[in-house]
N, C-alpha and C positions, 0 to 999 in steps of 0.2 A: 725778377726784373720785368717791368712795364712794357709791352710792346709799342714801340709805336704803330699808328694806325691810318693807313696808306688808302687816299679813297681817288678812283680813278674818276674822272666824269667821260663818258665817249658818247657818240652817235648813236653807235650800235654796235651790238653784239660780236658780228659775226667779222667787225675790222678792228674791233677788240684783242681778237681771237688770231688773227692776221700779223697783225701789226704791234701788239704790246704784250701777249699771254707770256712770250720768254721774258718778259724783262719782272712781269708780274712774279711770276713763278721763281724767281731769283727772288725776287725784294723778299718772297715767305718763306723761303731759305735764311736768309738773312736776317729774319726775324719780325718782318712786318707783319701786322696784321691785315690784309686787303680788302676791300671794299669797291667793289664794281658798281657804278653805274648807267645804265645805258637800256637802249631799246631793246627788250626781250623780242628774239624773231623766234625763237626755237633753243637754245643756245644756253639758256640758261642752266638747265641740269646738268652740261660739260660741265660748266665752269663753278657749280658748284661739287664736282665730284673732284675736282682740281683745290678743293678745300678754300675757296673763295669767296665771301657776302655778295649778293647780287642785290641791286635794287632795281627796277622798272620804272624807267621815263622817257616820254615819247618827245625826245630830243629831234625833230628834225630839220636837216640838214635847210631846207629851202622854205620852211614856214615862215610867212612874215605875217598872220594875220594876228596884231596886238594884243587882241584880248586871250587867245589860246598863249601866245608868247610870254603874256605875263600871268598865267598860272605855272608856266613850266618853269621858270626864274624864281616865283612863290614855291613851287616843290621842289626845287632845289636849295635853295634856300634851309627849308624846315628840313631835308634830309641833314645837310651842313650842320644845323644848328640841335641837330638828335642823336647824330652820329658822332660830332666832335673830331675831326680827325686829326693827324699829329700836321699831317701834310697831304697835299691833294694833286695829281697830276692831271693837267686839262689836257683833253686831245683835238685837236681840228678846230676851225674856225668861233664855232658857235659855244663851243663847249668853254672857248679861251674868254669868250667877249662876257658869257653870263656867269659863266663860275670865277671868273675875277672878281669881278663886282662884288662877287658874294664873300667870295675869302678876303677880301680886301676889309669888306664891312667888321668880318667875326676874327680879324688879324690871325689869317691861316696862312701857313707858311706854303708858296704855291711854286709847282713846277709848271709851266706852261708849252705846249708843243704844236707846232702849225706844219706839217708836213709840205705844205704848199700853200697858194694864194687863191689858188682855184679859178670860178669864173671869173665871178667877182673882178677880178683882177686881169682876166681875158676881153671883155666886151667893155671898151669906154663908155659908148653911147647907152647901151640901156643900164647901168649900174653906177654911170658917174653920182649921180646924188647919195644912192647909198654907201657905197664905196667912203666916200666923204666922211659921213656918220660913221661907220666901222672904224676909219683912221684917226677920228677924234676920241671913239671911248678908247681904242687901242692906246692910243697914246697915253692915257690916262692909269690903264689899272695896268701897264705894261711894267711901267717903272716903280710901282711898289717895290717898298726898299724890302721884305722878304720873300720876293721872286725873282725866279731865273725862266728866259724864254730859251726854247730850245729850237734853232731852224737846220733844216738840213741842204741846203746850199748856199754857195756867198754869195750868187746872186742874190739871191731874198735878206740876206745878212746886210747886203751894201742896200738896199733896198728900204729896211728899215734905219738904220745909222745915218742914211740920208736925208731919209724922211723926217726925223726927230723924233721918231717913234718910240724908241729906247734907246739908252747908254751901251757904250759897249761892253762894260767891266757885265754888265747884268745877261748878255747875250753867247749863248752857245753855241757851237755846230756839232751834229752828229751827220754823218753821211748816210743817212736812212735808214731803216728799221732794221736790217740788218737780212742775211741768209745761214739757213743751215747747211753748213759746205759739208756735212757728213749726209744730209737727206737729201742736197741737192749736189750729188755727187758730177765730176768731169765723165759724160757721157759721148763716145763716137758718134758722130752723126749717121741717121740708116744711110745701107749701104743699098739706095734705092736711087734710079733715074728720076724717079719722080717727085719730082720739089715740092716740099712745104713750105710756104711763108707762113709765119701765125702773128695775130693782133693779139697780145695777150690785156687786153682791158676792158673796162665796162664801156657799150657802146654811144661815146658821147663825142658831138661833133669837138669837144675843148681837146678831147682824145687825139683828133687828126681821123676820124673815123670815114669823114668824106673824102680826103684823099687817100686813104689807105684803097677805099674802094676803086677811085678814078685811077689810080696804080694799077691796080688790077684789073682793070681793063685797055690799056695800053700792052701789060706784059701778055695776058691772055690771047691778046690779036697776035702776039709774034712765036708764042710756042703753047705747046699741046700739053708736057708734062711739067706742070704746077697746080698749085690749090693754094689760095689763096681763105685760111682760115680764121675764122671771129672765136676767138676764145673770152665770153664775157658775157654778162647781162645789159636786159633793157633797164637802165633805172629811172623807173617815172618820176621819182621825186627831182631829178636835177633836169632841169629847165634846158638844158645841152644835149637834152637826147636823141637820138636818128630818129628821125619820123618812122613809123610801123611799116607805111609803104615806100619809102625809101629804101628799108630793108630790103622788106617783098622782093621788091622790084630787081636789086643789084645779085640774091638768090636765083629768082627765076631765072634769070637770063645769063646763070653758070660767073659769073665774076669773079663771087666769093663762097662761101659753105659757113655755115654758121652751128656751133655745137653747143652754142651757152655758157653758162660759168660750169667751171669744172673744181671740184675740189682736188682732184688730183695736178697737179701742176708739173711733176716732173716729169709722170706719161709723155705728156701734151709737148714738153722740150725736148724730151728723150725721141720724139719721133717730127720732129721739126728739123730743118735745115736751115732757115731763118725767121730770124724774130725783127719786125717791125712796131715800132709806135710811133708814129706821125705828132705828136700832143705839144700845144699849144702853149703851155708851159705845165711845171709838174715843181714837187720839191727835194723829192729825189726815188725814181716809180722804183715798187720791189717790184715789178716784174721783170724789168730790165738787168737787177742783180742778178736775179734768179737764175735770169740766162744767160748770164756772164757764169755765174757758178757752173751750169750744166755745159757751157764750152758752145757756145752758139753766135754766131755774128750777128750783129746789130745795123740796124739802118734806124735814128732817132732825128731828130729835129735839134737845131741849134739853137735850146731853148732853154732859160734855168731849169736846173733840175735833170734833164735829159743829158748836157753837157760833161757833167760830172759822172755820167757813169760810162761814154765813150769816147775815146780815144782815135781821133778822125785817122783812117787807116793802120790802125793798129787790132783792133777789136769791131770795127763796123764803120760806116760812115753817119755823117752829121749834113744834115739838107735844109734846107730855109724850109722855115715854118708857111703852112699853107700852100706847098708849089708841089704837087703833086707829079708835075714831070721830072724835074731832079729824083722825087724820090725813088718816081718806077725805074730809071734808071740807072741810079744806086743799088735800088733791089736788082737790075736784070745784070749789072757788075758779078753779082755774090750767083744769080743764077748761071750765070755761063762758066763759074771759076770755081771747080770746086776745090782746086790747092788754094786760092786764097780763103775761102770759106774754114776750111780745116786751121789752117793759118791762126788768123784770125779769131775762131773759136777757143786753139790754146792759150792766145794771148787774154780771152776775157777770160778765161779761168784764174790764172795770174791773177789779172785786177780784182777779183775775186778775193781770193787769197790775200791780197794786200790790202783792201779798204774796207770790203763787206762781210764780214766776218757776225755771224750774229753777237759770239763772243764779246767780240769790241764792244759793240753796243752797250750791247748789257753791263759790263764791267764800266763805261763814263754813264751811263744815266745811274746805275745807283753811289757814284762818287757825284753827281749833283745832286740826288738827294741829299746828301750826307751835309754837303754846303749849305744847301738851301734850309736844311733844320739848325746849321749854327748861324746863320743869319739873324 
């Protein structure tokens, strides 16, 4: 019997690897042939020892300059049209806008996935015109009668339905990419006076990355035992990132401590007492499961995406977006209390337990493939 042959398109590699390798790794279980596409950082030899086709394309994220953008739509394109696939899953904004277009042309049966809206969708004033332009091809290859889009909050679900962007019969929700609740095991928090807060994200002002900082400096003038930790990279490519000496600056003078991305993630929870992300809007952050998994309280912003992973005194609180003084303290509530902290932490393991399951996931996105090839 024929396999069918499953071609991803993503950014890159290493959110491939993040964010879609369980669900990949199932579909070749289940019989698909896989086909990865995305920006080789290093990453590729995993993911071919993981018994998966790679192809190299320098998909990125923030390129607008047309003449490079329409070679990378031309190599997409002739990959599509060499490789043949049965069915194509697009990941992230860009990958949704060009690989539509493309499957749409050669009537490939498409799974589409936007995790969130990102800036784009954060700054009116500098992105209003293109903004525009992205909602009209969206609109266009969105409702292809053999596609299904996939969002993971109802904000961005009511969002698009409102917008006339897609029908509903065509649009799904998954609650995020999902956690391993056996690697991201319910951990005690240390049994330490000395308080961790951690940002566990890339550092970008759409983050909340400025007020995380201005937090910490309000909490730091009132007590001695805290650290206030940056768990994440610089990423030059997205136009939202901390100025170099903004960093500097909020380092030297003890605010915050910065350790970079870690690929260990449960360490870094395991020895946390709380997790903060301030972000601007999101479509639903694994980092925030994660820490639900690992039994940690939360302090997030009341923002899509954010919303849906807490539960305002039950598992962490919810602060207006951009107000840096609610949120310090909200953080300095969890600093002074550690029975609610403890509290709190059981309860996000629960939530855990009940929505974030990587499990879940994996089990409804390969039942929308399944639809999506009888379409």
């Amino acid at each position: 019997m024929k396999k069918n042959k499953l071609l991803y398109l993503v950014n890159v590699d290493w959110f491939f690897i993040s964010h879609r390798l369980q669900i990949a790794l199932a579909a070749k279980q289940t019989d698909y042939g896989v086909i990865i596409v995305t920006k080789d950082t290093g990453k590729f030899s995993f993911l071919k020892e993981k018994g998966f086709a790679v192809s190299d394309i320098n998909l990125t994220r923030s390129g607008i300059n047309p003449i490079k953008e329409i070679l990378v739509i031309a190599k997409v394109f002739f990959i599509y049209l060499f490789q043949k696939p049965d069915l194509v899953h697009h990941v992230a904004l860009k990958s949704v806008l060009y690989g539509s277009i493309i499957s749409y042309i050669l009537k490939i049966p498409t799974v589409n996935a936007l995790s969130g809206l990102g800036y784009l969708f954060t700054d009116n004033q500098r992105n209003g015109k293109i903004r525009k332009l992205v909602l009209f091809i969206l609109k266009k290859v969105l409702n292809n009668n053999h596609s299904i889009l996939i969002l993971q909050n109802n904000d961005d679900a009511e969002y698009f339905i409102k917008n006339n962007l897609i029908t509903k019969n065509k649009l799904k929700i998954i609650k995020g990419s999902g956690v391993n609740l056996e690697e991201f095991r319910f951990f005690k928090e240390p049994e330490d006076d000395f308080i961790k807060i951690v940002f566990p994200a890339r550092l970008l002002i759409d983050k909340g990355i400025i007020e995380f900082i201005e937090a910490a400096k309000i909490c730091k003038s009132k007590y001695v035992n805290i650290e206030f930790l940056l768990v994440g990279d610089l990423d030059t490519h997205n136009p939202t990132t901390i100025k170099k000496k903004t960093l500097d600056k909020a380092i030297a003078e003890n605010f915050v401590t910065w350790s970079g991305f870690q690929n260990d993630m449960v360490k870094i929870y395991n020895n946390s007492h709380i997790v903060v992300l301030p972000s601007y809007r999101e479509g639903l952050p694994k980092a925030l499961i994660e820490a639900c998994a690992v039994g940690r309280p939360i302090v997030t912003t009341d923002v899509p995406g954010c919303r849906e992973v807490v539960k305002e005194n039950y598992n962490g609180f919810l602060v207006p977006v951009k107000n840096y003084e609610l949120l310090a303290k909200a953080i300095e509530k969890l600093i002074l209390d550690k029975d609610l902290r403890i509290k709190m932490g059981k309860n996000a393991r629960i939530l855990a337990e009940e929505n974030f399951s990587i499990d879940s996931v994996v089990e409804k996105t390969l039942k929308i493939y399944d639809e999506v090839l009888k379409l």
